[in-house]
C-alpha positions as CSV (number, residue, x, y, z in Angstrom):
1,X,0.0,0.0,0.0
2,X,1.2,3.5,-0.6
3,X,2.6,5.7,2.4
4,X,0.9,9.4,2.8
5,X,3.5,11.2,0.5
6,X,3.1,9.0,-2.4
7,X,-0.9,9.2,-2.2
8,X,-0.3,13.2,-2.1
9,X,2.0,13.1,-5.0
10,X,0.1,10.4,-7.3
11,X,-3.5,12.8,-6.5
12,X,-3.5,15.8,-9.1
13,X,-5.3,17.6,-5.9
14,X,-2.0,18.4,-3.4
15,X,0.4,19.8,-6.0
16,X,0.7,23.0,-3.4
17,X,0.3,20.5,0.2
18,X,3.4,18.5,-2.1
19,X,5.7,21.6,-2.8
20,X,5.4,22.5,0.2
21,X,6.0,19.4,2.2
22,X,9.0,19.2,0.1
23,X,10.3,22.7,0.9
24,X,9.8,22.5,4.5
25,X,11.8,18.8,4.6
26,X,9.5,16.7,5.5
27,X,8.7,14.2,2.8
28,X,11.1,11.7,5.2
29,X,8.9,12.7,8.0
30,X,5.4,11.4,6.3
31,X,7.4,8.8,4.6
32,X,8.4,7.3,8.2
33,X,6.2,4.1,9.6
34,X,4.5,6.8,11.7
35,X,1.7,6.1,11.8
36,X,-0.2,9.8,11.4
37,X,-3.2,11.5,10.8
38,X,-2.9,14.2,8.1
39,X,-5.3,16.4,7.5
40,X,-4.5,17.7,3.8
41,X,-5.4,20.7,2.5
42,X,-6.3,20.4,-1.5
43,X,-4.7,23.0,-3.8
44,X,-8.5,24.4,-3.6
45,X,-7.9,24.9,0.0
46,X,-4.3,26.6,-0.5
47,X,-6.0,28.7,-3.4
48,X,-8.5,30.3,-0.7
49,X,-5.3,31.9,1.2
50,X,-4.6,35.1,0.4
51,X,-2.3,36.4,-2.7
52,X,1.3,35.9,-1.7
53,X,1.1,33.9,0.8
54,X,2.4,30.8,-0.3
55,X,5.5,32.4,-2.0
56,X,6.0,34.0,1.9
57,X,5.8,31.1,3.3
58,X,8.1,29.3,1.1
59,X,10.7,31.8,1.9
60,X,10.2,31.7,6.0
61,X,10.7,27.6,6.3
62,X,10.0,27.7,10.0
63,X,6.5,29.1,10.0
64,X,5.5,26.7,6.9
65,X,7.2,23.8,9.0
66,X,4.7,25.1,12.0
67,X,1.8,25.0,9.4
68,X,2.6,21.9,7.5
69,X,2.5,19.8,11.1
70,X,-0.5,21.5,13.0
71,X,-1.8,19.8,9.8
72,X,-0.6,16.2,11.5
73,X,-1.5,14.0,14.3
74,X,0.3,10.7,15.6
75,X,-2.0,7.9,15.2
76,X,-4.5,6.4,13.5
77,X,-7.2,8.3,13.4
78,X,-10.4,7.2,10.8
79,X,-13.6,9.8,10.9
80,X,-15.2,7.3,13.0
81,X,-12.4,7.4,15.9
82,X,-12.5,11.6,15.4
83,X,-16.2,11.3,16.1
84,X,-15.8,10.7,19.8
85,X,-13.3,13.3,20.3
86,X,-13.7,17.2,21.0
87,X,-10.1,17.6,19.9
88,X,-6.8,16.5,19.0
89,X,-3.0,17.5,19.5
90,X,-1.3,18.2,16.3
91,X,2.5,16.9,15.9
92,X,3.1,21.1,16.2
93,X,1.7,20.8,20.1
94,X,-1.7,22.7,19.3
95,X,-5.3,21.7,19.7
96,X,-7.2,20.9,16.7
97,X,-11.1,20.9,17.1
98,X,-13.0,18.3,15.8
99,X,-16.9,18.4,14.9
100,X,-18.6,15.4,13.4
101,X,-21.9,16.5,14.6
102,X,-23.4,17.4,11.6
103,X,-21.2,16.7,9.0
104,X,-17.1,16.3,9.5
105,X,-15.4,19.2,10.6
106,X,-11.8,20.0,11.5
107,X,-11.3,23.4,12.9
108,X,-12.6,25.7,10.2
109,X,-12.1,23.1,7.4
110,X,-14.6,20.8,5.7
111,X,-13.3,17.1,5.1
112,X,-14.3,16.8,1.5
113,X,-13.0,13.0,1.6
114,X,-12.5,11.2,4.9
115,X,-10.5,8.0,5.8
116,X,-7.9,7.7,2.5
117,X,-5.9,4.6,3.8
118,X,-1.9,4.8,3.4
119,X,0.6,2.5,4.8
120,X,1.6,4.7,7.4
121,X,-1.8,6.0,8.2
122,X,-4.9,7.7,6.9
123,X,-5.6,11.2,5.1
124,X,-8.7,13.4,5.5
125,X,-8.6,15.8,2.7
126,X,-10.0,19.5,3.8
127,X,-11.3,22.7,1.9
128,X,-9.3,24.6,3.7
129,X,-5.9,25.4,5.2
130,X,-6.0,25.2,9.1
131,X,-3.9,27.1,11.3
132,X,-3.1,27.9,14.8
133,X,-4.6,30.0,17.2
């Protein structure tokens, strides 16, 4: 079975989630047995963010590397395990709210397509970029 990385970069949807994984260094990271949670922003979700903000955070590594792993969460974690949660720690150290109530939220974010099975865990895909705070 594929790992998460080679799911992302097989899917025409995470060109931006790729380049940027692969900017910030941490393609070994979500190649690793792991396994994780990643909740991956489609290139809809990155096209949402305002203009230049990609290109600036391609250029400061450490606040994409923040973004890229408040994205991530160690474990296993399918929608049905995320429904009896409130919220989850991202691999960054911050809370991520979770809301299956009505419909599968994460945050802010939508889950357009739940449970995507990889060797090294599962992806949720989301409409749109989380981030702290």
């Amino acid at each position: 079975m594929p790992d998460i990385v080679d799911i992302a970069v097989s899917a025409d949807s995470f060109q931006t989630l790729v380049a940027a994984v692969q900017a910030a260094g941490l393609v070994d990271t979500l190649k690793s047995p792991g396994p994780f949670t990643v909740f991956a922003p489609n290139d809809a979700a990155f096209a949402k963010l305002p203009p230049g903000t990609i290109q600036t955070l391609l250029q400061n590594i450490p606040q994409l590397t923040r973004i890229l792993t408040y994205h991530v969460v160690s474990g296993k974690l399918t929608k049905a395990d995320l429904a009896k949660v409130d919220s989850v720690t991202s691999v960054e150290g911050s809370s991520i709210r979770i809301d299956c109530a009505d419909g599968f939220e994460v945050k802010n974010a939508t889950v357009v397509a739940p449970d995507i099975e990889a060797d090294n865990g599962i992806i949720h895909v989301i409409d749109t970029v989380i981030l702290m705070g």
